[in-house]
N, C-alpha and C positions, 0 to 999 in steps of 0.2 A: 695883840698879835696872838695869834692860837697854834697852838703845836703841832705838829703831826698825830700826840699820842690821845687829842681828843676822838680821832676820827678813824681809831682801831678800838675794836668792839671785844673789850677783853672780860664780859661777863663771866666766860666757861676755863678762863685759865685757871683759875685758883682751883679748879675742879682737876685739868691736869694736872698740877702739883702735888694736890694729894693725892690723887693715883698715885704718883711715880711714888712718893713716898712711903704710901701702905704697902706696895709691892715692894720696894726695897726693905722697907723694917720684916713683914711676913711673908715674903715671897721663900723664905728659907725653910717654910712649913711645909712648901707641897712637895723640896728636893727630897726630905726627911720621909715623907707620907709615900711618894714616889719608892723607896730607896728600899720601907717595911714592907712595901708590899711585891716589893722583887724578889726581896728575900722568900716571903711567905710563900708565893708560888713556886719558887726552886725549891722549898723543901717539903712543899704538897706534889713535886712532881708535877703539874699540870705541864701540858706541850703547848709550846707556843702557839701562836695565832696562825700561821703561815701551817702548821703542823694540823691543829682542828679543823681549819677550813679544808684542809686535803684529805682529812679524814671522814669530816660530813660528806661531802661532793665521793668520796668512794663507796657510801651507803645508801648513795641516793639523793642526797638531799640535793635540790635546784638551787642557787645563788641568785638574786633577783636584786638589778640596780633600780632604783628609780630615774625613770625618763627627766623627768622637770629638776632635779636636784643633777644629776650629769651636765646637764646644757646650761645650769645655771653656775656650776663650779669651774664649767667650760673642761671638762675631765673630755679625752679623748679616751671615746669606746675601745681602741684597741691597747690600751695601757691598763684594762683593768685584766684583776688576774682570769687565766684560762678555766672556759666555762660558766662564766658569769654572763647569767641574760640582762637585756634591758627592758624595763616595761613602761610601760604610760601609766595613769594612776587606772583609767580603762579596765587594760587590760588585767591589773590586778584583782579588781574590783571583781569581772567574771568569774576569774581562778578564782577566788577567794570562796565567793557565794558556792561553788561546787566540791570544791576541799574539806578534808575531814579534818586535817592540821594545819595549822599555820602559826606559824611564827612571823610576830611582825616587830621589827626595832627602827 
């Protein structure tokens, strides 16, 4: 007679288990790394992100979503913040070749 647990394919479990368990033993490294580097930036003063994006966009600079990365996150265009274009990889590709700067991440 043969069991039910011939016929479940548990190659990749032991694979989750030790995930779960590297993250639980050193998952308390990145609250830690997380925690110095909060500190570091409150006392370098840097403005938060919410603060430099409203900063760039009032010196000029354009915000640029990517097309294919929106529709694939299924992000609805009107939740991202005010002022942010969306482009096709296209229409980057144009700008790009005629722009003196660019910043690409």
């Amino acid at each position: 007679m043969q069991t039910a647990a011939k016929f479940i394919d548990t190659s990749d479990l032991w694979m989750k288990g030790r995930s779960w368990a590297i993250s639980k033993k050193w998952g308390w490294m990145a609250s830690i790394a997380t925690g110095m580097m909060k500190r570091k930036i409150d006392k370098a003063n840097i403005p938060s992100l919410a603060d430099l994006q409203e900063m760039a966009q009032i010196e000029g600079v354009e915000l640029v979503a990517c097309k294919m990365t929106v529709d694939m996150m299924e992000i609805d265009e009107k939740k991202l913040i005010a002022g942010v274009v969306v482009w096709t990889a296209e229409d980057f590709i144009k700008y790009a070749r005629e722009c003196k700067i660019c910043l690409f991440t």
